[in-house]
N, C-alpha and C positions, 0 to 999 in steps of 0.2 A: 786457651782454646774455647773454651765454655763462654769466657765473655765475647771474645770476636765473634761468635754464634747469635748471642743473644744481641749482640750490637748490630750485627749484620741483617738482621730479622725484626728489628726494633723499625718500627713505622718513622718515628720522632725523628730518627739517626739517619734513615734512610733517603728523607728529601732535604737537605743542608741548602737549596736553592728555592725560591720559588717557581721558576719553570720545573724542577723535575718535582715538586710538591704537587701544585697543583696539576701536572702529567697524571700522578698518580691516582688523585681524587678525580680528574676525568674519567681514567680505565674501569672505578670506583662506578662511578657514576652511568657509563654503559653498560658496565655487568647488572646492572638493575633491570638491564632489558630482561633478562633471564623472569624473575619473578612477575613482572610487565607482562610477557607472554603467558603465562600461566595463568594469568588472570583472565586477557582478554578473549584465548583458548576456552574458560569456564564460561565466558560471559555469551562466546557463541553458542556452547553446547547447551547452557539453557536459553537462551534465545531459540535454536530447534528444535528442541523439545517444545516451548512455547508453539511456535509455525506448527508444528505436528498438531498440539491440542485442539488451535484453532479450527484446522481441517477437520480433525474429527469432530467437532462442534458444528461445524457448516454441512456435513456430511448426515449428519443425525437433527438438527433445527434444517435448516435450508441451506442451498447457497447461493450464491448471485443470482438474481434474476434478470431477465431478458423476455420481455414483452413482445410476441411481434401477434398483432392481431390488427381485422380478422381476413381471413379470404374468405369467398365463396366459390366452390368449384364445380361446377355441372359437365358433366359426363356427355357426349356424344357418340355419334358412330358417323364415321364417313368411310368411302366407298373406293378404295386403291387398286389402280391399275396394274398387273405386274405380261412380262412374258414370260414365257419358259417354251424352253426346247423339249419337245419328247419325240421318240419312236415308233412308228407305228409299225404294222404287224410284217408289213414287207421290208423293215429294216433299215426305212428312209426316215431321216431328222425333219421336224419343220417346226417351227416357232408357233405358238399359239396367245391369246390375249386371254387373262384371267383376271375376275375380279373377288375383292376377299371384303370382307367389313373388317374395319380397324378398331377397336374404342378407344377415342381420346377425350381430353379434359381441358375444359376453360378457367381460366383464374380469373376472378375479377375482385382488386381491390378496391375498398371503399375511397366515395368523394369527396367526403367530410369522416375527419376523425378527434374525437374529442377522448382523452383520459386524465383522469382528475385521483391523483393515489397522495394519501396521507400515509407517511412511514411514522412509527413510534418505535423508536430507539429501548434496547431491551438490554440485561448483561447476564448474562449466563456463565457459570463458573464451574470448573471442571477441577479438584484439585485444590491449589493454589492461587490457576491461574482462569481470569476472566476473557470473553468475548463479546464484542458489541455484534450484536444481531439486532434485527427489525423485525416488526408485524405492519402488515402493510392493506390500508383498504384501498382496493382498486374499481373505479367505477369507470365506463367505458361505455362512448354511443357512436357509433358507425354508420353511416347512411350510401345505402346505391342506386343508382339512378341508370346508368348502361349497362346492360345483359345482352350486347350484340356481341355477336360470334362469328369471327372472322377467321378464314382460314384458306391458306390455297388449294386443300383436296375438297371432293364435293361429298358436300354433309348428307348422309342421309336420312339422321334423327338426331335431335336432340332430346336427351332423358331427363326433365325439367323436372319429374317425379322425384328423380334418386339424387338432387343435388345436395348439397350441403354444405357447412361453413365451419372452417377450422380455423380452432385459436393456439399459437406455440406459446410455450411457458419453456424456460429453459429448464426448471426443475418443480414438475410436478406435485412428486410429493411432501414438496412442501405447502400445497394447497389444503386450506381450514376448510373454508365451504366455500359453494357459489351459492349465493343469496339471489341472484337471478340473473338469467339468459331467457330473453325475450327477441324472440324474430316478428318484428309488426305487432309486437304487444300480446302476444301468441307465446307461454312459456314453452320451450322444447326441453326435452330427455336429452343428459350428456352421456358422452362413450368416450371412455380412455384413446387414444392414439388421435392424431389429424387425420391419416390416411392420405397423406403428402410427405412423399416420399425428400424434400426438401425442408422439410420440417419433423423432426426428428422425436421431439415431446411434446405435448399437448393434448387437447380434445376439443373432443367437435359434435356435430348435432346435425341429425338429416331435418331438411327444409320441407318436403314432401310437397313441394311447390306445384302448380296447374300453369299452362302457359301463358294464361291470361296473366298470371299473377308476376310475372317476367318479363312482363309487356317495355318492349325500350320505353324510359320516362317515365318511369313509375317510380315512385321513392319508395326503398325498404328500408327499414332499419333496426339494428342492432341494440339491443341495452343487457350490456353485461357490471353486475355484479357480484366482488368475489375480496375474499380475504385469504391471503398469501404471507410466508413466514421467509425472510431470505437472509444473506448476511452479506456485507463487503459492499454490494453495489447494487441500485434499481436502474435495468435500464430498458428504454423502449425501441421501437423500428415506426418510421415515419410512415406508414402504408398511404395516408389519406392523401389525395389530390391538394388537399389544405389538412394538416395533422397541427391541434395544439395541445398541447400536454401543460398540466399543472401541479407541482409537488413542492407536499410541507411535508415539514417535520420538526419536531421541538428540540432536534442535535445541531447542537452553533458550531460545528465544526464540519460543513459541507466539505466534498471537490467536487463541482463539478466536470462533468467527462465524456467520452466520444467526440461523435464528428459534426456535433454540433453545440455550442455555446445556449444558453436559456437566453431570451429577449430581456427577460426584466428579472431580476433580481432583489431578495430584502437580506440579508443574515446579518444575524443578533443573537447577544446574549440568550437569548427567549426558544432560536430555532429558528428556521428558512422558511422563504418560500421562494417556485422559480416557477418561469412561465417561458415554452418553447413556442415559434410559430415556425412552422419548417414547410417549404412548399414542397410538391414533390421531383420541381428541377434540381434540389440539391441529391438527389439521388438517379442511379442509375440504369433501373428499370423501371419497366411499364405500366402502368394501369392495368393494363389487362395484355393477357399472353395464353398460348395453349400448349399444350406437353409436349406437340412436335419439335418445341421449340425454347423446350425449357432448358436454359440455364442461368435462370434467375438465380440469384447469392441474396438470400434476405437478410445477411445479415454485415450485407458490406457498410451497411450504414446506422450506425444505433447512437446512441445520445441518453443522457439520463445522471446519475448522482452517485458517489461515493459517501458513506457513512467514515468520515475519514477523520482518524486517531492521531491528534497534531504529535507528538513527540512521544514515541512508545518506549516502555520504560529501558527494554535493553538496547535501544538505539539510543538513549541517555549515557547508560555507563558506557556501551562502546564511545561514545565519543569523549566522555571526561578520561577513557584511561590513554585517548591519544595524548591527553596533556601530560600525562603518567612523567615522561621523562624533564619537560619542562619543569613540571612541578620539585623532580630530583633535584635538576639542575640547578635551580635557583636557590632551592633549603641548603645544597654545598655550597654555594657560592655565599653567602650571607655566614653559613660554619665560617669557612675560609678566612674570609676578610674580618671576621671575629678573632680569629689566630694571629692575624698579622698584627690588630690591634692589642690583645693583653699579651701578646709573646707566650700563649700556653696552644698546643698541636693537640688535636684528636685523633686517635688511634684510626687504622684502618677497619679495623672493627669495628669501630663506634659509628664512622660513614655506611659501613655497611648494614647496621642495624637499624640506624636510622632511614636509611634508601627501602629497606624491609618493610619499614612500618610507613613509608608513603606509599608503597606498594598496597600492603594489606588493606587501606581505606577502601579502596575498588570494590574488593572483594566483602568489606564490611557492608560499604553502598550497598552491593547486589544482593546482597542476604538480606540486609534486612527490608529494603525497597521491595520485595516477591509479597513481603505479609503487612509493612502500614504506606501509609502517604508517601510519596516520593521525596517531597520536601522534608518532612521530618526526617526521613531515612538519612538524608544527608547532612542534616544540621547532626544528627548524634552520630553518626561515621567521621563528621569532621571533628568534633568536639570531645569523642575519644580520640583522634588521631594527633589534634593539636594539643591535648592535655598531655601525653604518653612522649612525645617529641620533646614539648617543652620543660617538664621533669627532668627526663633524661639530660638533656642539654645542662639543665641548673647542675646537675649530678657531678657529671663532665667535666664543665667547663668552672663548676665554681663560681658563677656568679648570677643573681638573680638578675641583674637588669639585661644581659646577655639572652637570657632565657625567656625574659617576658620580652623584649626585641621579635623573638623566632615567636613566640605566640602569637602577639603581631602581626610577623610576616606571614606565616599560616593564615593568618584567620583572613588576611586580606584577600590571598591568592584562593583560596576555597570559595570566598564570597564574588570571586571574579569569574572563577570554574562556575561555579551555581549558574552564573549569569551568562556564561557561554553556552552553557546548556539549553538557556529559554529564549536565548535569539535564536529562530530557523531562518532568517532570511538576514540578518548579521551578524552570524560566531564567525566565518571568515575573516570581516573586514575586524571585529572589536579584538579576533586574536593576532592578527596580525599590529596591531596597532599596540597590545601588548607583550609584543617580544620585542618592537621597535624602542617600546617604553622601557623595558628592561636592557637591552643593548645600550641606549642614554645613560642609564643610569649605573652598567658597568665602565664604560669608557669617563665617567666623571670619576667614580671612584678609584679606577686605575690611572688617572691622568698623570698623578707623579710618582708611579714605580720609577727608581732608580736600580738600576740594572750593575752589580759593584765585583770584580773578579770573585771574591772568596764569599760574601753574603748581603745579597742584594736586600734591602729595604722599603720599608715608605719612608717616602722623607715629607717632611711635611703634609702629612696627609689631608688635612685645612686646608 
């Protein structure tokens, strides 16, 4: 009774064919999803944890910025017609004409707009884990030329006194200083908010303007400089009639982004540079508009640069442990065809330890890849994973040349992963092209299974 137990439960005993052998090292070989999953489950959970840090880094240094500068906006009063019915003391209704002063507001963006922002790439570390941020010098000249004000109610003053000019920053404060805001070479006082209700963050500066100094054709203009701290992205809003925009930076790993493309382009090793000419037909409001009629969207249209992170470390491991099961598959398949060749079987345990410990690599990767190099992380993740495998194996199987084969195959299949990792625009095609490769080289090797009622074989394996 005892031995039919132990025969019946004996792995060796168990698969007498090749099909229900290698059946069973497949089942083997899926049950590795289990440990698979556990890995890539960790690899998201610090990956969130990551995303969370960042935000709290961008929340505390800066975060994205969004340039829309500058308006100028001058206040008027015009003169509105209204009726109303009232009663008078005998009881009887009659309509009467009333007039009210209204105060509305002119926008007028600039006709020329020039910004020239140098970004210097910075890393800020939280933890463990780092954040690429910028400091950013932004210089900026604006010139206007029409201050007519058109409207269809009849104006009856314009307050050329109380105008003033707003600039949006989408995040405040993360502004160092402004080194200068000159209106006509004239430095002005700033004040927290735009007071455009369209524009949400910002500041702005009364003009204290006379109406000579408003005169149509008259050129004003702007010179702001300012240093700003943001993270993730610089981007602008085209106001000018002709807007050209200029940004460098010493990070060789740009995106450019929005709804518009740079004209000219340099990136290198060294850092970028980009140069924008945007007219202002590629967008979809006006020069100039008044609040009766405001539904201007400033920001349907923005353009400008990503400080962008070509391959971030936990989108590495996610993607090496989709090879996770690949990688199983192949180390049993080369066991396997090991078996058929010296006639000695490894336990089901010994599949599954070994499935364990191509598993555990991932999670070696991700430990140790958080605190040095990425690349090292992975050459000492492979190289305890491939030393531990191929031990075991010689252990096993009883044969060194067996064992230094799998070390081999290891070392080959890890140095192919490494390499799927650093193509972003071919791990598709290079991995598809290696299971294709791998498929060839199963069907060669099984070419002369001989299929035999009681115990199928290779026959001539050569």
């Amino acid at each position: 009774m005892e031995t039919n137990l132990k025969k019946h439960l004996d792995f060796t005993n168990a698969g007498s064919s090749i099909t229900a052998r290698s059946s069973i090292i497949v089942v083997v070989a899926l049950f590795m999803l289990i440990p698979l999953g556990f890995v890539a489950e960790t690899v998201r959970e610090r990956g969130h944890r990551y995303n969370a840090v960042l935000m709290d880094i961008a929340n505390t240094w800066g975060q994205r910025q969004t340039l829309i500068a500058a308006i100028v906006i001058v206040p008027y009063t015009v003169t509105k017609q209204s009726k109303e019915t009232i009663t008078n003391a005998n009881g009887f209704k009659q309509s009467v004409n009333r007039e009210k002063n209204v105060l509305r507001q002119a926008y007028f963006l600039p006709d020329d707009l020039t910004i020239d922002a140098s970004l210097q790439d910075e890393q800020r570390q939280r933890g463990i884990f780092k954040s690429l941020v910028y400091n950013a010098d932004v210089s900026l000249v604006a010139t206007f030329t029409n201050f007519s004000i058109k409207s269809s109610e009849t104006i009856q003053q314009i307050h050329w006194e109380d105008a003033w000019i707003s600039v949006g920053l989408s995040d405040t404060r993360a502004i160092n200083r402004v080194d200068t805001f000159k209106w006509d070479g004239v430095e002005k006082k700033l004040t927290p908010g735009t007071r455009y209700q369209n524009l949400a963050t910002g500041f702005h500066a009364k003009l204290e303007g006379k109406d000579a100094s408003f005169t149509p054709g008259t050129t004003r203009t702007l010179n702001l400089n300012m240093n700003i701290k943001g993270s993730e992205s610089f981007l602008f809003t085209p106001l000018g009639e002709t807007t050209r925009v200029n940004i460098n930076s010493p990070w060789p790993h740009p995106s450019f982004t929005g709804n518009a493309l740079p004209n000219e382009r340099n990136v290198s090793d060294s850092g970028f540079t980009a140069t924008w000419d945007i007219p202002h037909l590629a967008r979809n409001y006006q020069q100039h508009w008044t609040s009766d009629k405001d539904d201007t969207n400033l920001f349907e249209f923005t353009s400008g640069v990503s400080m962008f992170e070509p391959v971030s470390l936990y989108s590495q491991v996610t993607r090496a442990v989709k090879y996770g099961l690949l990688f199983i598959g192949l180390t049993f398949l080369t066991l396997f065809i090991f078996e058929l060749a010296i006639a000695r079987k490894l336990h089901v345990v010994q599949y599954g330890l070994i499935g364990v410990a191509l598993s555990l690599f991932f999670l070696v990767l991700l430990s140790l890849s958080e605190h040095i190099d990425f690349m090292l992380a992975y050459a000492c993740a492979a190289a305890l994973t491939i030393s531990m495998i191929s031990t075991y194996v010689w252990m096993a199987l009883g044969s060194f040349n067996r064992a230094t084969m799998i070390c081999l195959l290891l070392g080959l299949l890890y140095a192919v992963l490494y390499s799927l990792l650093q193509f972003e625009d071919f791990a598709l095609l290079v991995g598809t092209g290696l299971l294709v490769l791998v498929l060839m080289i199963l069907m060669f090797v099984t070419r002369k299974i001989q299929f035999k009622e009681d115990a199928p074989q290779i026959a001539n394996a050569t």
